[in-house]
Kinemage of the C-alpha trace (Angstrom):
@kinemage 1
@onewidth
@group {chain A} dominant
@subgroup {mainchain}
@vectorlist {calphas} color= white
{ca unk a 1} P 3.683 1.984 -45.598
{ca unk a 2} L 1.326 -0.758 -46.381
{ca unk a 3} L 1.254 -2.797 -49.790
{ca unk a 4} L -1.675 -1.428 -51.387
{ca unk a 5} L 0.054 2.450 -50.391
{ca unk a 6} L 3.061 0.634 -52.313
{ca unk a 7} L 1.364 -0.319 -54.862
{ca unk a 8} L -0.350 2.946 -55.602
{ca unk a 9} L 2.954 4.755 -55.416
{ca unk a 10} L 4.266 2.572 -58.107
{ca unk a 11} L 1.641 2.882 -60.606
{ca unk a 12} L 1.832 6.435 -59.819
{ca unk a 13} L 5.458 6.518 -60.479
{ca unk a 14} L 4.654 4.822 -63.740
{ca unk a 15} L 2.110 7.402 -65.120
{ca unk a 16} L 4.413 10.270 -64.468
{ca unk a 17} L 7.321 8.546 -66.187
{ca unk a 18} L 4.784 8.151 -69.047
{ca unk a 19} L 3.912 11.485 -69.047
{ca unk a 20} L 7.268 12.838 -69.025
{ca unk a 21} L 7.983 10.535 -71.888
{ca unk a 22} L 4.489 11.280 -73.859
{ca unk a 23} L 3.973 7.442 -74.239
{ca unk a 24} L 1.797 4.983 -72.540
{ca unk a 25} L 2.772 2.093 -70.323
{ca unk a 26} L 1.110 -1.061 -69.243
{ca unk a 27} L 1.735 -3.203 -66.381
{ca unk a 28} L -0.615 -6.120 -64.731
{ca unk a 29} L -0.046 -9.602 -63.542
{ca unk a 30} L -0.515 -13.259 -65.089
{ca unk a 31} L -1.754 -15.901 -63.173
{ca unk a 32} L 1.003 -18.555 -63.257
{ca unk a 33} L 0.609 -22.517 -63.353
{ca unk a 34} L 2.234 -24.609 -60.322
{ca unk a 35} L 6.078 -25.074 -60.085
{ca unk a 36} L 6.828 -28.555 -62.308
{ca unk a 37} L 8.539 -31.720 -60.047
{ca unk a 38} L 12.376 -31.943 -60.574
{ca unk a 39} L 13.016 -34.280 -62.981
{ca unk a 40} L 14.148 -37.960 -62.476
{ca unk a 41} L 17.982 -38.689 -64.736
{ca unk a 42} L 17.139 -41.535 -67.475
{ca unk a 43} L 18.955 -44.477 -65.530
{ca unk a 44} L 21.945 -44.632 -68.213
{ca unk a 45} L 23.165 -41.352 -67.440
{ca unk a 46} L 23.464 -42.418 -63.616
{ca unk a 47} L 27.027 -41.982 -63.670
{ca unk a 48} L 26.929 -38.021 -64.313
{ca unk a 49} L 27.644 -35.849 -61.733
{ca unk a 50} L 24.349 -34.987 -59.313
{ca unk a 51} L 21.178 -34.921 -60.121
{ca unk a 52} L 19.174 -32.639 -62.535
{ca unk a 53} L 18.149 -29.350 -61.200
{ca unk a 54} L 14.674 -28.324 -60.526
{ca unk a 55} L 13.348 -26.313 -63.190
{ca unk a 56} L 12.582 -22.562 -63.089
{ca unk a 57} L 9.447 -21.275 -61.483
{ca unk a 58} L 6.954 -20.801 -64.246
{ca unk a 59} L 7.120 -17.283 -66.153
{ca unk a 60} L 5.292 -15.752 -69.017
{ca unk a 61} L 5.941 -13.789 -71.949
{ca unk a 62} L 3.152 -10.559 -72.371
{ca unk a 63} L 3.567 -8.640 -75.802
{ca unk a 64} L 1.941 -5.833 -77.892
{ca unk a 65} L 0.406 -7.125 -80.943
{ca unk a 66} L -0.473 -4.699 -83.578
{ca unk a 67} L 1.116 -1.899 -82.502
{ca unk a 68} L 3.520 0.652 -85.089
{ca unk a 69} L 7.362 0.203 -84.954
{ca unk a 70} L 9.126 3.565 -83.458
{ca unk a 71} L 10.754 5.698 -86.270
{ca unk a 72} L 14.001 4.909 -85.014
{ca unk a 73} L 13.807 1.051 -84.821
{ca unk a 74} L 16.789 -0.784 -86.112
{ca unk a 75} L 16.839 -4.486 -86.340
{ca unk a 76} L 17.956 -7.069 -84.115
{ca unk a 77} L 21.667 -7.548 -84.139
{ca unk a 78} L 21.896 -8.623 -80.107
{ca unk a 79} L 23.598 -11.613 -78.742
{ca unk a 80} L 22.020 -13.990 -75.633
{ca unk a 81} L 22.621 -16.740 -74.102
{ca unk a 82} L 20.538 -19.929 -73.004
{ca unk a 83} L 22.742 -22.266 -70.740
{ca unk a 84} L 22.440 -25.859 -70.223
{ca unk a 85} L 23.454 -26.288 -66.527
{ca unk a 86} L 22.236 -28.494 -63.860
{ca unk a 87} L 20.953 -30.646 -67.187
{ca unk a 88} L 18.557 -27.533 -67.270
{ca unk a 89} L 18.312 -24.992 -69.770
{ca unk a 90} L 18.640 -21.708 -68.227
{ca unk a 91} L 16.590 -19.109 -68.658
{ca unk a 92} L 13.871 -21.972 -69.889
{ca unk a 93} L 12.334 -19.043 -71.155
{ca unk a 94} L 13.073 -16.481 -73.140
{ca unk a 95} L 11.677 -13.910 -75.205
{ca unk a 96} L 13.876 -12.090 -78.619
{ca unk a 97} L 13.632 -10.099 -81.546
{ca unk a 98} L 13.476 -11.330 -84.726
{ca unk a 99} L 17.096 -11.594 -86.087
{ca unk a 100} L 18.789 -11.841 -82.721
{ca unk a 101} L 21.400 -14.488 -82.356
{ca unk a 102} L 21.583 -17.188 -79.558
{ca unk a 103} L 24.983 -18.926 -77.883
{ca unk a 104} L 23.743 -22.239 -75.936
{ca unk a 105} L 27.081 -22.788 -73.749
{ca unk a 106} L 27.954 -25.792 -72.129
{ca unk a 107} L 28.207 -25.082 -67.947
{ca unk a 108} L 27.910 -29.276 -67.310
{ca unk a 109} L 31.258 -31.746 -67.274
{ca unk a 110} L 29.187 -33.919 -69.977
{ca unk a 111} L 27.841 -33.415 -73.186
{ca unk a 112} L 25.527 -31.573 -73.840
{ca unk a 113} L 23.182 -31.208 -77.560
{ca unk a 114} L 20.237 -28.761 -78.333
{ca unk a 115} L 17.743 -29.375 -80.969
{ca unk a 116} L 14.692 -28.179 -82.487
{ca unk a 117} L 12.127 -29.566 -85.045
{ca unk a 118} L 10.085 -26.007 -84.189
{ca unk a 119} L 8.610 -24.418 -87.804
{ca unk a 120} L 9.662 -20.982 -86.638
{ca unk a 121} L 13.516 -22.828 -86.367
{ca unk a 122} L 14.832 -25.883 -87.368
{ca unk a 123} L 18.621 -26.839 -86.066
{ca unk a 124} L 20.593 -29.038 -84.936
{ca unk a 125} L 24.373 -27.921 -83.144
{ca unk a 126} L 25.079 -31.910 -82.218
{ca unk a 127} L 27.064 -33.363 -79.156
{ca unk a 128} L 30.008 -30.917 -77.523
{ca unk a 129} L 31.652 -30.240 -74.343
{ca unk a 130} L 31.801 -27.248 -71.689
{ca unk a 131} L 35.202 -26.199 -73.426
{ca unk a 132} L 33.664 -26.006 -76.828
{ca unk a 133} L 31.541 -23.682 -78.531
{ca unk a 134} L 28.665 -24.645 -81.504
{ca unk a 135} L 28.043 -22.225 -83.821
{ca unk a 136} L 25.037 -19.506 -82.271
{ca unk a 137} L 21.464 -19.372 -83.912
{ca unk a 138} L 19.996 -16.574 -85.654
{ca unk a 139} L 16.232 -17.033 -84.940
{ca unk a 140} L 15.026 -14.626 -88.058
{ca unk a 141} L 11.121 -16.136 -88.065
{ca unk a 142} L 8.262 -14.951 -85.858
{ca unk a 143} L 7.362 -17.807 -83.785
{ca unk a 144} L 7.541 -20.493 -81.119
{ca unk a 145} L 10.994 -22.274 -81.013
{ca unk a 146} L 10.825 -25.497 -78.559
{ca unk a 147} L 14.227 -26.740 -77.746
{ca unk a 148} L 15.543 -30.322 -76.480
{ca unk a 149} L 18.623 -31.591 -75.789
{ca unk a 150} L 19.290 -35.047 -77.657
{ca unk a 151} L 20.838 -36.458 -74.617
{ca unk a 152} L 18.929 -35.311 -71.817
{ca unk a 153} L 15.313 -36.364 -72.740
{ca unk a 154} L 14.193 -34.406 -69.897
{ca unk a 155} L 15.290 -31.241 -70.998
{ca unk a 156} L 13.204 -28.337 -72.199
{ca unk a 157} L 13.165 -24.533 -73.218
{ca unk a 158} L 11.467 -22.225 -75.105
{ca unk a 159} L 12.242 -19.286 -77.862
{ca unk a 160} L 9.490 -16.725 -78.029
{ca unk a 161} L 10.558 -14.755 -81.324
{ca unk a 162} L 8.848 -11.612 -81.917
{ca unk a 163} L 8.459 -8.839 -84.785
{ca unk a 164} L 8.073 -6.285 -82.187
{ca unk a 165} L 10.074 -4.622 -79.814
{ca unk a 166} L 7.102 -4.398 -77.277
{ca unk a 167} L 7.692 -7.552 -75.001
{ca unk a 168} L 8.624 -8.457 -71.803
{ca unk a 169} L 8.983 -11.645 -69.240
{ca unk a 170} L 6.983 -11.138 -65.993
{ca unk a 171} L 8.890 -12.227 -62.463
{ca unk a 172} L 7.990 -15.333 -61.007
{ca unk a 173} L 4.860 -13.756 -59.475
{ca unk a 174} L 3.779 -13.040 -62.416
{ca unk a 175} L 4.299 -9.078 -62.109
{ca unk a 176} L 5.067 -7.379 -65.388
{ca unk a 177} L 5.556 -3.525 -67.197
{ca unk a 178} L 5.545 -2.362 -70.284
{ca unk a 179} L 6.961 1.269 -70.930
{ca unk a 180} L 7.495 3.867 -73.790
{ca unk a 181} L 4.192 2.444 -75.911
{ca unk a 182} L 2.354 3.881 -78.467
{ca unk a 183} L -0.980 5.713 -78.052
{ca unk a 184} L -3.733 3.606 -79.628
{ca unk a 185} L -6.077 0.299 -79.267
{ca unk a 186} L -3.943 -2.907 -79.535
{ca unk a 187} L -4.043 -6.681 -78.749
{ca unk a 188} L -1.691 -7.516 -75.731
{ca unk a 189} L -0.857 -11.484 -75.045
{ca unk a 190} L 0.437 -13.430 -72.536
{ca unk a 191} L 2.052 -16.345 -73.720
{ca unk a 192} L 2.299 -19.172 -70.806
{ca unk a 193} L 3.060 -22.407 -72.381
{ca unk a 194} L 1.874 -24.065 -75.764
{ca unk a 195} L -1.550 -24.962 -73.970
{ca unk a 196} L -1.974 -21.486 -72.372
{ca unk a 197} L -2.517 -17.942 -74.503
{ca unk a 198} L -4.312 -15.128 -73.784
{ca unk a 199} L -4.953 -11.825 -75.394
{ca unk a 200} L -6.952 -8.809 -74.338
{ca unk a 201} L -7.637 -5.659 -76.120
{ca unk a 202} L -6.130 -2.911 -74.489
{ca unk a 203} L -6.603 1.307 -74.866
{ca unk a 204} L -3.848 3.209 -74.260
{ca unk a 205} L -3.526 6.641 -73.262
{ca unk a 206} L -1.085 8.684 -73.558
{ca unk a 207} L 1.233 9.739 -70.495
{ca unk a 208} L -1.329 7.193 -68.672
{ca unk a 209} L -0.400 4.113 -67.523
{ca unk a 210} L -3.069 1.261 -67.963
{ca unk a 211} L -3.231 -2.156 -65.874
{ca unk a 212} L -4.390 -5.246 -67.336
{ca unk a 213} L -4.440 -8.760 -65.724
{ca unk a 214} L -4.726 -12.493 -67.588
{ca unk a 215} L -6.335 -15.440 -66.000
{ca unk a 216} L -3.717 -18.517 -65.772
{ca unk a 217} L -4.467 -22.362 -66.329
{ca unk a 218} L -6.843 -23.981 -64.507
């Protein structure tokens, strides 16, 4: 079967599900920026074990802006996780709910801190240790939440907090689907980085399943 057989199948796959459901889908891809270098250690944390790990391939977060709530929404009252490992946060990237909480374990033999000055989230959990455990963050504003690690300058990651539960994280090609949506006309975004946002206006059908792509960064 060749690719673009494949890749008609699967869209076609997609419309019946939609169908079935009565809801509309969405699916596309964003063009993603280059990998980033691994990161060089700060010379006076030569002594830790190894050197940092490379950092994730790029990803992006696409949403539904505008769009109405489902009658049986409830709100946010999920737990994830963000892991510093590797002196990496991992995922770098995620995307939540408003109101869900966040654990940042410790996987590293060092300490470990994770910060942000973000408007969306301001905290602070301080220094601790693989065996201990801060307190988790309840991210309860819309908004961008940058995080840091007071140690490890090099460190980065990223809270995408939403007011909708339309939202997901394409792969690493950039590949993404969005199911059981509302009928209507809505904005849909594609969040990259801080210096990269797109939005498109988007129609959908019901039981059809529409395909929408976003340019990436120069």
């Amino acid at each position: 079967m060749t690719a673009i057989t494949t890749a008609a199948v699967a869209l076609m796959l997609t419309a019946l599900t939609a169908a079935a459901q009565g809801t509309a889908s969405v699916e596309g891809t964003v063009t993603l920026p280059k990998p980033q270098p691994s990161p060089k250690l700060n010379p006076r944390y030569s002594g830790q074990a190894g050197a940092p790990a490379a950092p994730e391939p790029p990803t992006a977060v696409v949403f539904l802006e505008g769009a109405p709530l489902p009658a049986d929404d409830k709100p946010a009252t999920n737990v994830v996780q963000v892991a510093q490992k590797g002196m990496q946060f991992g995922p770098g990237l995620i995307a939540v709910r408003k109101g869900t909480r966040v654990e940042f374990p410790n996987g590293d033999d060092f300490y470990h801190n994770v910060f942000s000055y973000s408007k969306a989230k301001r905290f602070d959990l301080g220094r601790f240790l693989k065996d201990e455990k801060p307190a988790a963050v309840t991210f309860d504003q819309p908004g961008v939440v940058k995080l840091y690690c007071e140690i490890h300058e090099h460190m980065r990651g990223t809270v995408i907090v939403l007011d909708t539960p339309y939202f997901v994280k394409t792969d690493t090609n950039g590949a993404y689907r969005l199911t059981g949506l509302p009928a209507g006309q809505f904005k849909l975004k594609a969040w990259i980085d801080d210096k990269v946002f797109f939005e498109q206006l988007v129609d959908l059908k019901p039981g059809a399943a529409a395909r929408v792509s976003f340019p990436g960064s120069p």
